[in-house]
C-alpha positions as a Markdown table, in Angstrom:
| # | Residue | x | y | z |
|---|---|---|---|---|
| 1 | Unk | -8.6 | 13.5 | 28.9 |
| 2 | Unk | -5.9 | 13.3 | 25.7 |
| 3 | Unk | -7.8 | 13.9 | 22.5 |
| 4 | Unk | -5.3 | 11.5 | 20.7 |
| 5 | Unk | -5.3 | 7.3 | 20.1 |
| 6 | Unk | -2.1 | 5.9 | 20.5 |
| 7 | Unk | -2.0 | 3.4 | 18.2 |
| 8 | Unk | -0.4 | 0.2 | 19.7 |
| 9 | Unk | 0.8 | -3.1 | 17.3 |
| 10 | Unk | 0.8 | -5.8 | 19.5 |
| 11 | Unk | 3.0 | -8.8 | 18.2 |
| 12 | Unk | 2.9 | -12.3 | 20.3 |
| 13 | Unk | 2.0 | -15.9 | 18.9 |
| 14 | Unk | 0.9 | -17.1 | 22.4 |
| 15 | Unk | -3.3 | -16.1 | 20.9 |
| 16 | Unk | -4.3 | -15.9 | 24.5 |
| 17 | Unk | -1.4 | -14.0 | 25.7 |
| 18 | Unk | -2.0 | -11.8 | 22.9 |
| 19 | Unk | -5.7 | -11.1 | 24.1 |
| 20 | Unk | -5.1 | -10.5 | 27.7 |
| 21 | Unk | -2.3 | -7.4 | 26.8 |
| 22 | Unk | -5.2 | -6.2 | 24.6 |
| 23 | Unk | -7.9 | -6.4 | 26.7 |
| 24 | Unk | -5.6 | -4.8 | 29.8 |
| 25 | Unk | -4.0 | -2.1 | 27.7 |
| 26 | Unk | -7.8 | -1.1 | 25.8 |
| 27 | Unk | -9.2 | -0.4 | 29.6 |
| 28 | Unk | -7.3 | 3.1 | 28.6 |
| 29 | Unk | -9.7 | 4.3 | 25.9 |
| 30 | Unk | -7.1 | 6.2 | 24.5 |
| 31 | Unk | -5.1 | 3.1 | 23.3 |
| 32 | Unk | -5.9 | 1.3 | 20.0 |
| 33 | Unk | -4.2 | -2.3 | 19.3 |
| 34 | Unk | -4.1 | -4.6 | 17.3 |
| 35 | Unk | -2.8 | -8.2 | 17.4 |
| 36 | Unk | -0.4 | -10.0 | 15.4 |
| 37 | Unk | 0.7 | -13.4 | 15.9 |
| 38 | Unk | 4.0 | -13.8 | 13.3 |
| 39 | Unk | 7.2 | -11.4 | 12.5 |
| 40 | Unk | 5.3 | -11.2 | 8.7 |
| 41 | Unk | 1.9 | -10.5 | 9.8 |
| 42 | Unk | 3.3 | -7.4 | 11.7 |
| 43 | Unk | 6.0 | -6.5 | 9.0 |
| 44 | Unk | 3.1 | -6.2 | 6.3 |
| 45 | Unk | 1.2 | -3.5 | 8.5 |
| 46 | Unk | 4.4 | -1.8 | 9.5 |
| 47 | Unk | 3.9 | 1.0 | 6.8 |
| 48 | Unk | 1.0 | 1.9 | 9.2 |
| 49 | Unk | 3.1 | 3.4 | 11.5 |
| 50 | Unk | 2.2 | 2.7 | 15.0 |
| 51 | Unk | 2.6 | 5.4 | 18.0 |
| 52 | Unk | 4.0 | 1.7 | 20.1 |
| 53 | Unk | 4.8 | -1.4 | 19.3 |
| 54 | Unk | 5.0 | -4.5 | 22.5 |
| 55 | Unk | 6.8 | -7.4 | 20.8 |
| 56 | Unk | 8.0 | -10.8 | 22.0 |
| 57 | Unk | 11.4 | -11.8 | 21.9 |
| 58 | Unk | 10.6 | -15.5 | 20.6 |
| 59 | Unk | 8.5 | -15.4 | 17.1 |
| 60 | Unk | 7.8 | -17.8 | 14.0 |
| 61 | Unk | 9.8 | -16.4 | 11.4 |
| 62 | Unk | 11.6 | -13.9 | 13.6 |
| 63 | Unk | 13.1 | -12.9 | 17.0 |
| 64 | Unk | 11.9 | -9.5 | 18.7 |
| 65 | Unk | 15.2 | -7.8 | 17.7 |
| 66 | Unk | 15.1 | -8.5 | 14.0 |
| 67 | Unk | 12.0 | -6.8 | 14.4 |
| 68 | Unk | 13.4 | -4.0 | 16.7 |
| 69 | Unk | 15.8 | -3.1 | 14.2 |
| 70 | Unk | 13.3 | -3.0 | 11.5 |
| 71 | Unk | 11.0 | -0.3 | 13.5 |
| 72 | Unk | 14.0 | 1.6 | 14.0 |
| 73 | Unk | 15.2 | 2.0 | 10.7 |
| 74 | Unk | 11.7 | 3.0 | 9.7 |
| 75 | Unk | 10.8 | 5.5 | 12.0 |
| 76 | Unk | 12.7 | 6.0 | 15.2 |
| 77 | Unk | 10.3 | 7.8 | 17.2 |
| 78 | Unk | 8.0 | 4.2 | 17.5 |
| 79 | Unk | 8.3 | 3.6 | 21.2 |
| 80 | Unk | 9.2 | -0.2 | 21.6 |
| 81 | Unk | 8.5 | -2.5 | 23.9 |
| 82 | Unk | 10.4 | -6.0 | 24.4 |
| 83 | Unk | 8.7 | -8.8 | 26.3 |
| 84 | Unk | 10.6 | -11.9 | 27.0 |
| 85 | Unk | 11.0 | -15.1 | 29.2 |
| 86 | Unk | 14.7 | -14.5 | 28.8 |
| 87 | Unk | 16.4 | -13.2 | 31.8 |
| 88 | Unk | 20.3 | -13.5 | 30.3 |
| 89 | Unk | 21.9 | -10.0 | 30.6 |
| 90 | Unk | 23.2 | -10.1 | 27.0 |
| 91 | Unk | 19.6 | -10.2 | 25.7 |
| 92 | Unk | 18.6 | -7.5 | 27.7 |
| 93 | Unk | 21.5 | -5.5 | 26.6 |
| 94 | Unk | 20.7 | -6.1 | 23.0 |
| 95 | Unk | 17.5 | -5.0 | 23.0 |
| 96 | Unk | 18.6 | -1.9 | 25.0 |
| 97 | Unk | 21.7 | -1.2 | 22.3 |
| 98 | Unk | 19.0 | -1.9 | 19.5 |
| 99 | Unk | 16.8 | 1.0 | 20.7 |
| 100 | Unk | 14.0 | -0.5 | 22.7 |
| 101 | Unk | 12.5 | 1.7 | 25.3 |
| 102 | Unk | 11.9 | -1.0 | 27.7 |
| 103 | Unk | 12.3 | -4.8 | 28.5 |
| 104 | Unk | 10.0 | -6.9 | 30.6 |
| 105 | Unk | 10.5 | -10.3 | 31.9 |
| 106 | Unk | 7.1 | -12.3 | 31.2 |
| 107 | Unk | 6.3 | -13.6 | 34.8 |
| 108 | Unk | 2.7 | -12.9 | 36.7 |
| 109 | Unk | 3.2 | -8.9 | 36.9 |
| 110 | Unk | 4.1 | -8.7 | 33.1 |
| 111 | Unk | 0.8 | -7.4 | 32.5 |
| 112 | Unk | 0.8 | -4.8 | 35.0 |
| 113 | Unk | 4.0 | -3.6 | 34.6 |
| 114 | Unk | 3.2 | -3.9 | 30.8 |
| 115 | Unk | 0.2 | -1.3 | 31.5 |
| 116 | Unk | 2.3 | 1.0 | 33.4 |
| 117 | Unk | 5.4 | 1.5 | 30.9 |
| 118 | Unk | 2.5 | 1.9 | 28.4 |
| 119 | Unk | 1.0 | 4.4 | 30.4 |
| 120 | Unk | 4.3 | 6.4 | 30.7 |
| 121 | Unk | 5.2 | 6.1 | 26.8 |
| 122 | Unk | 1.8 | 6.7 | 25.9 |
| 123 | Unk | 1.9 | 10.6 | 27.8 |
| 124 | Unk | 5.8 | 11.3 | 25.7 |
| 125 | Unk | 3.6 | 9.6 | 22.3 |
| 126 | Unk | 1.2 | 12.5 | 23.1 |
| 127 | Unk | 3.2 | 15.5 | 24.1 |
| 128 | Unk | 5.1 | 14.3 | 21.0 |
| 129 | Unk | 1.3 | 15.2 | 18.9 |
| 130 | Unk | 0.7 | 18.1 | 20.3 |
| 131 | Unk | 4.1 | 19.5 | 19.7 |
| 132 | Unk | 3.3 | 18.5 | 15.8 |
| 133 | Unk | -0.3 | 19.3 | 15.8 |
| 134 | Unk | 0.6 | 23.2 | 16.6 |
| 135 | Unk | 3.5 | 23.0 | 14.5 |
| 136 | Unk | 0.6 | 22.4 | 12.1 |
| 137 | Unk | -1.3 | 25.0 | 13.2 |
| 138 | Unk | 1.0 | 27.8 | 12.8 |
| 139 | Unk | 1.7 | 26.3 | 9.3 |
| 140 | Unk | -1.1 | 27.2 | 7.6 |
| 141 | Unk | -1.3 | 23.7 | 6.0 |
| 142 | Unk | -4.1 | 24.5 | 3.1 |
| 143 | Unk | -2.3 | 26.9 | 1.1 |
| 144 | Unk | 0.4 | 24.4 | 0.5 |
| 145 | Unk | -2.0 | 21.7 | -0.7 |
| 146 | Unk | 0.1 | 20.7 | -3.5 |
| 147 | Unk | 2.8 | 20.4 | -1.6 |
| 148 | Unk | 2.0 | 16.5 | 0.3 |
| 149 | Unk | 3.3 | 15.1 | 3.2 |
| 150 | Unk | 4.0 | 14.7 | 6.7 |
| 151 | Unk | 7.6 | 14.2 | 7.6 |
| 152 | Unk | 9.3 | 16.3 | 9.8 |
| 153 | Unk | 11.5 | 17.5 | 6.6 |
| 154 | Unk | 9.0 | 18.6 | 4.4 |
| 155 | Unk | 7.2 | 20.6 | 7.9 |
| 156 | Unk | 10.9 | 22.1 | 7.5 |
| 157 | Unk | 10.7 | 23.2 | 4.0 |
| 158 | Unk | 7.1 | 24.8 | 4.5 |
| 159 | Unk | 8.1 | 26.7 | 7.6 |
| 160 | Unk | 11.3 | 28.2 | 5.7 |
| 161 | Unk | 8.5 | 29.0 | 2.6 |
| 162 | Unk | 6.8 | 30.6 | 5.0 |
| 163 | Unk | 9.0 | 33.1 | 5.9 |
| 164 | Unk | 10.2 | 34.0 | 2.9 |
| 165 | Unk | 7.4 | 34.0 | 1.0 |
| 166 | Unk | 5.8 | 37.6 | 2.0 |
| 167 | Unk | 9.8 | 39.2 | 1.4 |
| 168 | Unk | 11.4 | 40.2 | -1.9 |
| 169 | Unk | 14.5 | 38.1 | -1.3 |
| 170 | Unk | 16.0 | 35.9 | -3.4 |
| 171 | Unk | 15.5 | 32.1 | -2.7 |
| 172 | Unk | 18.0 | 29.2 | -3.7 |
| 173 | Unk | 16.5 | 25.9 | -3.7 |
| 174 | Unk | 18.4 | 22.8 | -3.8 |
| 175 | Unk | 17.7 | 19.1 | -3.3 |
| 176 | Unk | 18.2 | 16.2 | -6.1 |
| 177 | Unk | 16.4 | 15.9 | -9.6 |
| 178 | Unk | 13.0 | 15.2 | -9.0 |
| 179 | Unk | 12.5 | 16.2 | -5.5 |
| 180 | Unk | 9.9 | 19.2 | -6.3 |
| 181 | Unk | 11.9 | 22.2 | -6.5 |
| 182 | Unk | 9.5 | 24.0 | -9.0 |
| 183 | Unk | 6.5 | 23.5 | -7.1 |
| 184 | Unk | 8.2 | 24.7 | -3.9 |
| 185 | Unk | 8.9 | 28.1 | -6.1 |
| 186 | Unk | 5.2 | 27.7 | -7.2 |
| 187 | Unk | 4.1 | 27.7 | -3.5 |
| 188 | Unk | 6.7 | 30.9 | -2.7 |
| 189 | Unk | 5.2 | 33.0 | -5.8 |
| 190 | Unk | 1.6 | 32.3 | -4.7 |
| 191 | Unk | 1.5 | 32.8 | -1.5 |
| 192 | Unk | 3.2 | 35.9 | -2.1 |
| 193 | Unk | 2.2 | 39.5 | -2.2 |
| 194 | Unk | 3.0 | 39.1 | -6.3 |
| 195 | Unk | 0.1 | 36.2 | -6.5 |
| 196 | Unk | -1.6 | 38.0 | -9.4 |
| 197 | Unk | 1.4 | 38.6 | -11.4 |
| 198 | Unk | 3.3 | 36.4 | -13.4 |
| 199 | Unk | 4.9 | 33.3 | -12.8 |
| 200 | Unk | 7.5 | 33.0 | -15.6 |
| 201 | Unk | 9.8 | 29.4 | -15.2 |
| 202 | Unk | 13.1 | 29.0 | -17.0 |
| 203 | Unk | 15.0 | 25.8 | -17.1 |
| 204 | Unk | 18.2 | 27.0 | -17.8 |
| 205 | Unk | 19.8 | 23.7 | -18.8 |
| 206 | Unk | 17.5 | 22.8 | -21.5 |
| 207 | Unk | 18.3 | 26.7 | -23.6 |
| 208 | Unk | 20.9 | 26.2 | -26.0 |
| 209 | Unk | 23.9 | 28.4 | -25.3 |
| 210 | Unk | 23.6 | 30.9 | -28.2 |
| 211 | Unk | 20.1 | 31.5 | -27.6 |
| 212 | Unk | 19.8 | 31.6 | -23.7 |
| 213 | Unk | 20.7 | 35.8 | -23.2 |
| 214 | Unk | 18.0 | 36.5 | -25.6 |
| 215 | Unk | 15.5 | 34.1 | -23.7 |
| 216 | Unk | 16.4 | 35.7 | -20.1 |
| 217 | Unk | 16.8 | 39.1 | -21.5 |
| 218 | Unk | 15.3 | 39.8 | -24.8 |
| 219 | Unk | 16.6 | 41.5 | -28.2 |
| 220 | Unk | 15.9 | 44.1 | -30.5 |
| 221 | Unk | 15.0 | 43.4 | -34.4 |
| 222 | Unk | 18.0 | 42.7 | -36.5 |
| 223 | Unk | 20.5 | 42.5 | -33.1 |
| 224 | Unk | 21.3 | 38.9 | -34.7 |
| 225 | Unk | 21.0 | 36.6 | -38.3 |
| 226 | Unk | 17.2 | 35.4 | -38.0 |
| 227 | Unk | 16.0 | 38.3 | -35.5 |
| 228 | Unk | 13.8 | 39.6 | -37.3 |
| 229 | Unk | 11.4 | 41.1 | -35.2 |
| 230 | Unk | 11.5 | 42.5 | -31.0 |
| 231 | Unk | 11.3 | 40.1 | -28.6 |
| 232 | Unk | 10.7 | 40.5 | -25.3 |
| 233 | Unk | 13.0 | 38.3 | -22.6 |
| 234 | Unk | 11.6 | 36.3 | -19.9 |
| 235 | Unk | 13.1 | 39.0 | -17.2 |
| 236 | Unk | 10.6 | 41.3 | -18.7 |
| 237 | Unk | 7.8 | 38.9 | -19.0 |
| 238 | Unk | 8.1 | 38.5 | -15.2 |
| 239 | Unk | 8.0 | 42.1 | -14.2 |
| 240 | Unk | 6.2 | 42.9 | -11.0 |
| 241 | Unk | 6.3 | 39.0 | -10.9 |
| 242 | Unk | 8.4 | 36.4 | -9.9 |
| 243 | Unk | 10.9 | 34.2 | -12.5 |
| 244 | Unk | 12.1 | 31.0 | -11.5 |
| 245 | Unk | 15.8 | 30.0 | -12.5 |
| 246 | Unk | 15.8 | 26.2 | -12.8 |
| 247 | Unk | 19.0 | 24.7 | -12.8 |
| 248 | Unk | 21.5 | 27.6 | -12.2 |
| 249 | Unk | 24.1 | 25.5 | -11.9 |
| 250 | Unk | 24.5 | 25.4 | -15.6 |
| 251 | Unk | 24.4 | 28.6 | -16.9 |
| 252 | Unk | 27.3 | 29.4 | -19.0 |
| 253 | Unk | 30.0 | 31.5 | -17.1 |
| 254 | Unk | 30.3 | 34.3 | -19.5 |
| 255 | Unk | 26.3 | 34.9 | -19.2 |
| 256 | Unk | 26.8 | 34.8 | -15.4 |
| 257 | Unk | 28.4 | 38.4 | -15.5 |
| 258 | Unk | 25.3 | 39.9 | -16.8 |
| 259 | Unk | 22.9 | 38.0 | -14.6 |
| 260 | Unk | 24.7 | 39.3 | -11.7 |
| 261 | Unk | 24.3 | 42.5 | -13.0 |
| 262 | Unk | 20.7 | 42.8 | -12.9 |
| 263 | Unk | 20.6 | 40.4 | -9.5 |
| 264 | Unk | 22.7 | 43.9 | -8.3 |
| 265 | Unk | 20.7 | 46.7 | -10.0 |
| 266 | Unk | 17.2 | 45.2 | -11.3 |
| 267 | Unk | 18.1 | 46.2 | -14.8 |
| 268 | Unk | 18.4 | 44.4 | -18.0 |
| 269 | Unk | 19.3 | 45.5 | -21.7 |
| 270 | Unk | 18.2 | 43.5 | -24.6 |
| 271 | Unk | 20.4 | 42.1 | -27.2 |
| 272 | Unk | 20.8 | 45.3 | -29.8 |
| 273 | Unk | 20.3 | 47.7 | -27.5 |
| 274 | Unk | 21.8 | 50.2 | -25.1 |
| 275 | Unk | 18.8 | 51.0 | -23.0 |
| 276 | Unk | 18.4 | 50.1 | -19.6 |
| 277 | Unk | 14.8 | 49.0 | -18.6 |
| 278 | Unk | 14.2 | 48.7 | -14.8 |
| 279 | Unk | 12.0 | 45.9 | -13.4 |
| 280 | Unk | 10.7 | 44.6 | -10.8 |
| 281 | Unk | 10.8 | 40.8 | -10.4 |
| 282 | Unk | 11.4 | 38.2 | -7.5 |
| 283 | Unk | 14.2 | 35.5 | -8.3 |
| 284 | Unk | 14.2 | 32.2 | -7.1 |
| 285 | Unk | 16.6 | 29.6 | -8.5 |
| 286 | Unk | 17.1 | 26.2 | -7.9 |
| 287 | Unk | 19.7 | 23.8 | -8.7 |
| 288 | Unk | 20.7 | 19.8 | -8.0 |
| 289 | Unk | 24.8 | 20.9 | -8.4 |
| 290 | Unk | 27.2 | 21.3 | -5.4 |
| 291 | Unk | 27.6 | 25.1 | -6.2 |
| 292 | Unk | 30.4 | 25.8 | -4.2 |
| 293 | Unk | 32.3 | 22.7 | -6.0 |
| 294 | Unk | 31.5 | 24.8 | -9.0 |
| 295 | Unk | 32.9 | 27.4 | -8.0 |
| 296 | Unk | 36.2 | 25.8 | -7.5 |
| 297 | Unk | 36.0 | 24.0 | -10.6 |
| 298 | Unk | 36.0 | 27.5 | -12.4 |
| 299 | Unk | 32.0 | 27.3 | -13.4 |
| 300 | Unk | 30.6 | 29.5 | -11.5 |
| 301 | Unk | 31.6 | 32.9 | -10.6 |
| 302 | Unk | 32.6 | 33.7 | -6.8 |
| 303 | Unk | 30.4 | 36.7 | -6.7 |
| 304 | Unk | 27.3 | 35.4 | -8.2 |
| 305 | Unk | 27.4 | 32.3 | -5.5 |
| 306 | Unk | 27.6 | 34.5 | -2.9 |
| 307 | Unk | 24.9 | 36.5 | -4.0 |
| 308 | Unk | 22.6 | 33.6 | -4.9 |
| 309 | Unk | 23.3 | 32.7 | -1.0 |
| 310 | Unk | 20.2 | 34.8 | -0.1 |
| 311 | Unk | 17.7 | 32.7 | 1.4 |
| 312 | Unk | 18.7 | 28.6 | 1.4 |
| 313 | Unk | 15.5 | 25.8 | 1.1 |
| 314 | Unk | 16.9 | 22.2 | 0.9 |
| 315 | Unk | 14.2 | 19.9 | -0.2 |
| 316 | Unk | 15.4 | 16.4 | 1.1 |
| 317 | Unk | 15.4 | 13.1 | -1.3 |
| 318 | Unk | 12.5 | 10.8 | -1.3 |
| 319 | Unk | 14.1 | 8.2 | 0.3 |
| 320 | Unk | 14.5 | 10.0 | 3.4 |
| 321 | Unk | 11.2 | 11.5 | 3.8 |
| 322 | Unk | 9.1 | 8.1 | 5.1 |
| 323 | Unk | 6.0 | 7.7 | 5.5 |
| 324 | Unk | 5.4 | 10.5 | 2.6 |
| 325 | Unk | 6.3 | 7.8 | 0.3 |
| 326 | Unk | 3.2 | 6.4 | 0.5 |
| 327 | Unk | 0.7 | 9.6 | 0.8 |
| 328 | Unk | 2.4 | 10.8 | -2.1 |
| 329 | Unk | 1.7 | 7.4 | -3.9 |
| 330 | Unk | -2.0 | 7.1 | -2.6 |
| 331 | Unk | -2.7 | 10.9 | -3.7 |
| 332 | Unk | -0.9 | 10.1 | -7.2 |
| 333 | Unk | -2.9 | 7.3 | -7.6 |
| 334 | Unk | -6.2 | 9.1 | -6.8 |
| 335 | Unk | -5.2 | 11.6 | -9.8 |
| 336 | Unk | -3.9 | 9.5 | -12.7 |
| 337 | Unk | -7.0 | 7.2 | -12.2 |
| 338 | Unk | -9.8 | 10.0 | -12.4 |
| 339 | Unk | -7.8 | 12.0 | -14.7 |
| 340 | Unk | -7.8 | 9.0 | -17.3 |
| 341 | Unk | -11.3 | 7.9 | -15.9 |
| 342 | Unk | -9.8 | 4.7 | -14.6 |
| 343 | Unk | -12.1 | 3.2 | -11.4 |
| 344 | Unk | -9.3 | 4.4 | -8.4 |
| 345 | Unk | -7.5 | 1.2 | -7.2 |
| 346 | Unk | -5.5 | 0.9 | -4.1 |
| 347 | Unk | -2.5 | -1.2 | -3.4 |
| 348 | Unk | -1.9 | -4.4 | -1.5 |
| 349 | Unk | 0.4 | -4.1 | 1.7 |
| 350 | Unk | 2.7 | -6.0 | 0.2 |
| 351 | Unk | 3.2 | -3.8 | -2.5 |
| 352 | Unk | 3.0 | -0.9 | 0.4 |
| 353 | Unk | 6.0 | -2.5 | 1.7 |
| 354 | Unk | 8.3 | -2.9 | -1.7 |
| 355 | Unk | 7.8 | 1.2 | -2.6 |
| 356 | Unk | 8.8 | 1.9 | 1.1 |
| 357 | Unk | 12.0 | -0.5 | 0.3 |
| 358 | Unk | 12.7 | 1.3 | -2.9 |
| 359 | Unk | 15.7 | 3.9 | -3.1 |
| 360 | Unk | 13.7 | 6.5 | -5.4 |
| 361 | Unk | 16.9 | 7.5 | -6.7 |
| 362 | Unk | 14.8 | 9.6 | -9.4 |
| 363 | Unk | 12.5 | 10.7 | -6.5 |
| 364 | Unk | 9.3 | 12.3 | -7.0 |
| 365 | Unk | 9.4 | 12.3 | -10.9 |
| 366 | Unk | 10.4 | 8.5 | -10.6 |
| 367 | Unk | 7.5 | 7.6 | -8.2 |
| 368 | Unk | 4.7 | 9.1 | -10.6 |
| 369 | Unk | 6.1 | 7.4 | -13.6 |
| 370 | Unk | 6.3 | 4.2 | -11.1 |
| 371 | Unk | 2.4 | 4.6 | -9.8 |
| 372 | Unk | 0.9 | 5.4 | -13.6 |
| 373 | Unk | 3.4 | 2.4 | -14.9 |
| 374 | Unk | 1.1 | 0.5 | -12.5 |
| 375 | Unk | -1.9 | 1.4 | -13.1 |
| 376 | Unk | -1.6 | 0.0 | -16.5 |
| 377 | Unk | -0.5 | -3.1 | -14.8 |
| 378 | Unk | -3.1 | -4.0 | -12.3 |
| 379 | Unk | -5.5 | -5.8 | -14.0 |
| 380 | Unk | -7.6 | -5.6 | -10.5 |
| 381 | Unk | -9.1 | -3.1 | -7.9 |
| 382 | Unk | -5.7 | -3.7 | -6.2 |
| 383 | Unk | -2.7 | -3.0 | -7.2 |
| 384 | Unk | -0.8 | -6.1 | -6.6 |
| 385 | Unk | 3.4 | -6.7 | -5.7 |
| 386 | Unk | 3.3 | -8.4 | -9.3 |
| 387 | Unk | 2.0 | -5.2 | -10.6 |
| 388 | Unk | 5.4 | -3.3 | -9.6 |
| 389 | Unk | 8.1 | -2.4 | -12.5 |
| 390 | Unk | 11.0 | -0.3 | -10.4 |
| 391 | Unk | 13.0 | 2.1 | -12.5 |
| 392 | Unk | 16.7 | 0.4 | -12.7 |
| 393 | Unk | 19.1 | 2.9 | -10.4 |
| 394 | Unk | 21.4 | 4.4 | -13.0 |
């Protein structure tokens, strides 16, 4: 017997229709479903994310491939099932074209042909589970706690951790601002065999240019007007470590030459002086630039792209992650209310369904500012749709 539910959304407004697919499909004690007699009943539990959904093709407020359409474009892998009294070919057709797994005519063998397609959808649903769950399993999932979600893209990005994190080489990170790049670095240095030694981050954007070789690398007293003492760079400060190179994209070309350098021969030389001191750090960088494109536009050298090149993670936008959306929210939630001792609220579906509709352009960074923003809002237990103040997209 399967260990998994398939979860099934049922949507028909014929009530008693509705109840004899329910009470034929839950004979398989595997199946779950539930019943929903309008196109906006069901589109407000959508962000639950159903293994199946059976719809009719007739609906208040909607037709079955509106609603088709809709599944699709949230998550393709929801097996769909149309039910109609239509028997035109077009309408067939459409739903075919639209992505529906299967079409049934509602006559007197609808409900046993119903069961059977269900039946054979319902063994693909769970082969489909136990493909993920060992995917799971060979992830080890709890030493990347702070790294939330589900979607197949983030399982991506902690696989690729996962086999660099136990090397030396040196890992390029890209994805858009706000995406996580830092914490992915975070999860690469502590799961590594350098755990206990320091983790020293540099974002190289926010270092003004005259001082940023004297950050990285250090400087000798007097090597400079106003140095008037040894400092020690934060290449030094990560020794035996790992240092974390936040937008690489815009160091200054000129310093590029000498970060190559000790990329090349794990050697740096502080400002004022002509000794070499050898380390021993891990590099990761990370940027949100088209390197290559800067590279052509004369703003990057060739030779350090190449080299950055080592080992690629692409953390994908928000937007295109799913059902993360909304674990990330809940969890965010859970943590700005205790942190501020504010009794934990949850949302409303409705306002479930608006922060699944929203682009995130600012992803991550933008959804925490969104979720704390309201908080302060919600004058309730429940965060309500009213409650909601998007970031305008720049």
């Amino acid at each position: 017997m399967s260990k998994f539910i398939t979860r099934i959304f049922v949507v028909e407004d014929n009530e008693f229709f509705a109840t004899m697919i329910k009470q034929k499909l839950e004979l398989n004690e595997q199946c779950e479903v539930s019943l929903f007699h309008s196109g906006d009943d069901f589109r407000r539990q959508l962000h639950e994310n159903p293994d199946m959904v059976v719809l009719d093709y007739n609906l208040p407020n909607a037709n079955g491939i509106e609603l088709l359409k809709e599944i699709k474009n949230f998550n393709n892998q929801i097996k769909t099932i149309l039910i109609s009294g239509q028997e035109r070919i077009e309408v067939v057709l459409e739903a075919f074209e639209n992505g529906a797994e299967e079409y049934i005519k509602k006559d007197e063998n609808a409900l046993a042909l119903l069961s059977l397609k269900v039946e054979k959808h319902t063994g693909e649903v769970n082969l489909r589970k136990e493909v993920d769950t060992l995917r799971d399993q060979i992830i080890d999932r709890h030493r990347y706690d702070k790294i939330i979600g589900e979607s197949a893209e983030i399982l991506k990005v902690l696989r690729l951790i996962q086999k660099v994190e136990k090397t030396n080489m040196l890992a390029l990170i890209t994805g858009e601002s706000g995406t996580g790049k830092e914490l992915v670095a975070s999860a690469i240095h502590y799961n590594s065999t350098r755990k206990n030694k320091p983790f020293v981050c540099v974002n190289v954007a926010a270092i003004p240019e005259d001082l940023i070789e004297s950050e990285l690398f250090g400087h000798e007293r007097g090597a400079f007007t106003g140095a008037d003492s040894k400092r020690i760079g934060k290449f030094e400060e990560a020794h035996e470590g790992t240092i974390f190179l936040d937008e690489i994209g815009e160091m200054d070309i000129n310093l590029q030459t000498k970060l190559l350098r000790v990329l090349q021969e794990s050697k740096i030389t502080r400002l004022g002086s002509n000794r070499e001191i050898p380390l021993n750090v891990r590099v990761i960088a990370a940027t949100n630039k088209n390197l290559a494109q800067r590279v052509k536009d004369g703003k990057m050298r060739e030779d350090l792209y190449y080299r950055l090149q080592g080992f690629l993670i692409h953390l994908p936008p928000l937007r295109e992650r799913g059902n993360d959306i909304l674990l990330l929210a809940k969890s965010m939630l859970r943590q700005f209310c205790e942190s501020n001792r504010i009794q934990v609220k949850s949302f409303s579906p409705e306002a479930l369904k608006d922060m699944m509709k929203h682009p995130w352009s600012g992803n991550v960074r933008e959804l925490k500012a969104f979720i704390e923003r309201a908080v302060l809002m919600s004058d309730g237990e429940v965060i309500q749709e009213e409650d909601l103040i998007f970031s305008q997209d720049i």
